[in-house]
SEDREN-441999 format. One record per residue: residue number from 0; y, x, z of N, C-alpha, C, CB in turn. Coordinates in steps of 0.001 Angstrom, whole numbers, m for minus. Glycine has a CB too. Example, Ala and Ser with C-alpha at 12.3 -4.5 7.8 and 13.67 -1.06 7.14 Angstrom:
BEGIN
 pos    n.yy    n.xx    n.zz   ca.yy   ca.xx   ca.zz    c.yy    c.xx    c.zz   cb.yy   cb.xx   cb.zz
   0   m5690   13190    7800   m4500   12300    7800   m3300   13200    7800   m4473   11308    9046
   1   m2250   12850    7080   m1060   13670    7140      30   12900    7870    m598   14084    5725
This chain:
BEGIN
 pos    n.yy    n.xx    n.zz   ca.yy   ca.xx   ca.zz    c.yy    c.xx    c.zz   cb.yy   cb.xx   cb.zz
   0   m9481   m9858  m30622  m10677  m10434  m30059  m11850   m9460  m30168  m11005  m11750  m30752
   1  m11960   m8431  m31287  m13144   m8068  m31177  m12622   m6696  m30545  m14053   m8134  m32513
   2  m11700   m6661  m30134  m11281   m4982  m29229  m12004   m5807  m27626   m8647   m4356  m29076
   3  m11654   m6946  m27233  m12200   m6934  m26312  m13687   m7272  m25940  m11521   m7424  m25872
   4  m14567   m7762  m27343  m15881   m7828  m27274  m16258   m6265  m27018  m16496   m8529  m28586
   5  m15674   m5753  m27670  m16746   m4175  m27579  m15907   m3655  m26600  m16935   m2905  m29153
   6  m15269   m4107  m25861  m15156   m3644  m24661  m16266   m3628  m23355  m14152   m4252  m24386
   7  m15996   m5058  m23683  m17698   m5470  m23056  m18369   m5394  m22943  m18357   m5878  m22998
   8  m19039   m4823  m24323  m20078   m4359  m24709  m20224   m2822  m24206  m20106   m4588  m26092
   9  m19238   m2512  m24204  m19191    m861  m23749  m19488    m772  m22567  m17891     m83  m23840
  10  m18611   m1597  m21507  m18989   m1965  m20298  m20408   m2117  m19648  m18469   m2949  m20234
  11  m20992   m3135  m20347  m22561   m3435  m20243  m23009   m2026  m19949  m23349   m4127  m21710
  12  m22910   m1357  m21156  m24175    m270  m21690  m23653     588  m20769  m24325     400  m23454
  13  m22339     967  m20681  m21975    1994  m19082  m22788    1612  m17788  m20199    1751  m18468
  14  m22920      35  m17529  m23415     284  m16380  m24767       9  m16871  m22852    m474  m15188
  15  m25676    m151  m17370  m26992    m428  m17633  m26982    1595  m17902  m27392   m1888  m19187
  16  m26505    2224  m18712  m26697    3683  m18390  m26731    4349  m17242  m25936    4274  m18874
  17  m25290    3888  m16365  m25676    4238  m15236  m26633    3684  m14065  m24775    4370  m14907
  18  m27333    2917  m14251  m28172    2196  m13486  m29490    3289  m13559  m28392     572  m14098
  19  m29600    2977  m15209  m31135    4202  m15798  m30517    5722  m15642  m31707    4003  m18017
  20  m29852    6025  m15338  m29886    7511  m14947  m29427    7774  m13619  m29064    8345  m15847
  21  m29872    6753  m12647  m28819    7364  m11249  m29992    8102  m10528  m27931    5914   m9974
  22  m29665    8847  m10144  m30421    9841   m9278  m31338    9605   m8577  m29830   10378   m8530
  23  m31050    8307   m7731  m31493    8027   m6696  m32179    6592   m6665  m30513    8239   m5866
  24  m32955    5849   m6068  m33265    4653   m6232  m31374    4019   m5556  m34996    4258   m5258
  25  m32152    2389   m6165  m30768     913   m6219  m30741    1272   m4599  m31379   m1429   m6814
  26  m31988    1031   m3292  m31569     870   m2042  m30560    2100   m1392  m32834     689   m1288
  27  m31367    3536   m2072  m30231    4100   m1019  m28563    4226   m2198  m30952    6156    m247
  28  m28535    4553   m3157  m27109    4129   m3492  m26285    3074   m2680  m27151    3621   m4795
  29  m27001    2019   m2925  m26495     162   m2031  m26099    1018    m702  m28305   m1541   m1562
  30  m26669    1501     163  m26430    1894    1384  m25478    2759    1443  m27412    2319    1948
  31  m25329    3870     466  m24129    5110     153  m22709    4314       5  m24466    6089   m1528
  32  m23491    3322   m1005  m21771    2465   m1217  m21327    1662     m17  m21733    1154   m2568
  33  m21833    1224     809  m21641     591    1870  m21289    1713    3115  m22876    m296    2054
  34  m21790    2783    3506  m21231    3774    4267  m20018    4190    3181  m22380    5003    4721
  35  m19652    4770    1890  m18464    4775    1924  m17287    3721    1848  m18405    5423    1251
  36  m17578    2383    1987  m16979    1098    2168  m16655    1667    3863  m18144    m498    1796
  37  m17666    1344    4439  m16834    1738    5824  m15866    2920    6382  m17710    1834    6659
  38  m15902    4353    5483  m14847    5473    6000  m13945    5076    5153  m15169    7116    5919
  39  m14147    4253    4129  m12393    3859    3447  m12151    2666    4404  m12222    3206    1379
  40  m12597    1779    4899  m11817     739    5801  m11130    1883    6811  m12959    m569    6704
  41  m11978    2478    7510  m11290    2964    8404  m10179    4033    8146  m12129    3343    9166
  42  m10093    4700    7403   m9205    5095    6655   m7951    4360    6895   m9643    5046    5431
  43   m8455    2977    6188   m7036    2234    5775   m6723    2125    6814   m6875     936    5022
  44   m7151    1346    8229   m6691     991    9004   m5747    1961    9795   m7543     479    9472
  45   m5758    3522    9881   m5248    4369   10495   m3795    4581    9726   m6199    5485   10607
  46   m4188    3790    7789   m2823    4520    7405   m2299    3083    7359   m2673    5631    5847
  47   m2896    1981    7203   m1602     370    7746   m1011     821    8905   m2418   m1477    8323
  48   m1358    1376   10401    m756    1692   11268     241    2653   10998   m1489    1950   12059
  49     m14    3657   10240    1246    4368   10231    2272    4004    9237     994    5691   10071
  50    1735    2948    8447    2943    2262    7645    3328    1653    8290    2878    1569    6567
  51    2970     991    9013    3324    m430    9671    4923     578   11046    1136   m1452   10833
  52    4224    1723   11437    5169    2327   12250    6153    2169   12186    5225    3256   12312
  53    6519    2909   10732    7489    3889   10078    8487    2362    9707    6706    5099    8474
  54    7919    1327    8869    8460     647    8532    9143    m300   10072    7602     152    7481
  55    8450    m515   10736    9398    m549   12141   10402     247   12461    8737    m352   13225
  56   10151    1275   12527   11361    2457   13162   11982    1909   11547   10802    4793   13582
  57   12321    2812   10655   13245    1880    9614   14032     809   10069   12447    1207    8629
  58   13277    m139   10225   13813   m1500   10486   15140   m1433   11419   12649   m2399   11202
  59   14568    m496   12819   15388    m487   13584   16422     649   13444   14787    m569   14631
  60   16328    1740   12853   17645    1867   12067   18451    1379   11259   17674    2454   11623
  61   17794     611   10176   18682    m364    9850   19759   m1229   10395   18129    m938    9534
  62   18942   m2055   11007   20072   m2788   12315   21166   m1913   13048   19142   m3326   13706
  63   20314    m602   13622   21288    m103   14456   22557     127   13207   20681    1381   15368
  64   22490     731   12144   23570     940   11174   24225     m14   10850   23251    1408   10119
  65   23916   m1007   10691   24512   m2272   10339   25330   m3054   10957   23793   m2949   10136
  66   24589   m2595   12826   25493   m2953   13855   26579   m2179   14200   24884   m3106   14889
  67   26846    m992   13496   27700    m211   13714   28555     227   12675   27194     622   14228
  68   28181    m327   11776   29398    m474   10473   30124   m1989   10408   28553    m244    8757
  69   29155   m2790   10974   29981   m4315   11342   30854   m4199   12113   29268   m5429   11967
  70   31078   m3344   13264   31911   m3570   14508   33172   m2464   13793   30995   m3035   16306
  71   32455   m1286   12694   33434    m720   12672   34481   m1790   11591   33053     783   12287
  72   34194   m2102   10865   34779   m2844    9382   35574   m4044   10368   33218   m3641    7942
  73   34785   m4619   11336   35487   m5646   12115   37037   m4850   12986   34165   m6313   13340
  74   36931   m3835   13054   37802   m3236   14214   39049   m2854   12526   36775   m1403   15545
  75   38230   m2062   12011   39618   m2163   10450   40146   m3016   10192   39360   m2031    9043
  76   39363   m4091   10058   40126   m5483    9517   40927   m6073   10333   39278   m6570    9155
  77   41187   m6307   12274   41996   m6157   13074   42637   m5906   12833   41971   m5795   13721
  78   43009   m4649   13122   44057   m3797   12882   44677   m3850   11499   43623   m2525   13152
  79   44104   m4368   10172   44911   m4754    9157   45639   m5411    8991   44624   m4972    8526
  80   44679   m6913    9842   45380   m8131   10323   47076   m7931   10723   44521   m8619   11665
  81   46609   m7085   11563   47984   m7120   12799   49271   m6051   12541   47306   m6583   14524
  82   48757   m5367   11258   49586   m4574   10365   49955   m2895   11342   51184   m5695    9970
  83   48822   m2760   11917   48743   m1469   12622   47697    m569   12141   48533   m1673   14028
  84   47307    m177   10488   47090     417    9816   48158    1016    9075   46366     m82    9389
């Protein structure tokens, strides 16, 4: 319990330090953090699309493999059936 009070406490005084020593006034920081809020959205959005791609194409290799080890395993097992292995 008291590892996480003075955690807290540490916490506080980090940001109350960094508040009293930031360079710049609260408005334009607020505004810095908000322009870099927007090049990380957009960011993300360019790399969900290319996850989102990749994990499609995947997908559809998958299937295609799956459809083609089913037909093969189906065509073995035939032919096991029918004792022409």
């Amino acid at each position: 319990m008291k590892f996480f009070l003075g955690l807290l406490v540490g916490f506080g005084l980090g940001v109350a330090a960094g508040l009293l020593l930031a360079p710049q006034p609260g408005e334009a920081t607020l505004a810095q953090i908000g322009e870099q809020g927007v090049m990380l959205s957009n960011r993300s959005a360019g790399l969900v699309e290319k996850i989102r791609s990749r994990a499609t194409d995947a997908l559809s290799q998958g299937r295609e493999i799956y459809s083609q080890t089913k037909e093969e395993l189906t065509d073995r097992y035939s032919k096991a059936k029918s004792g022409q292995l």
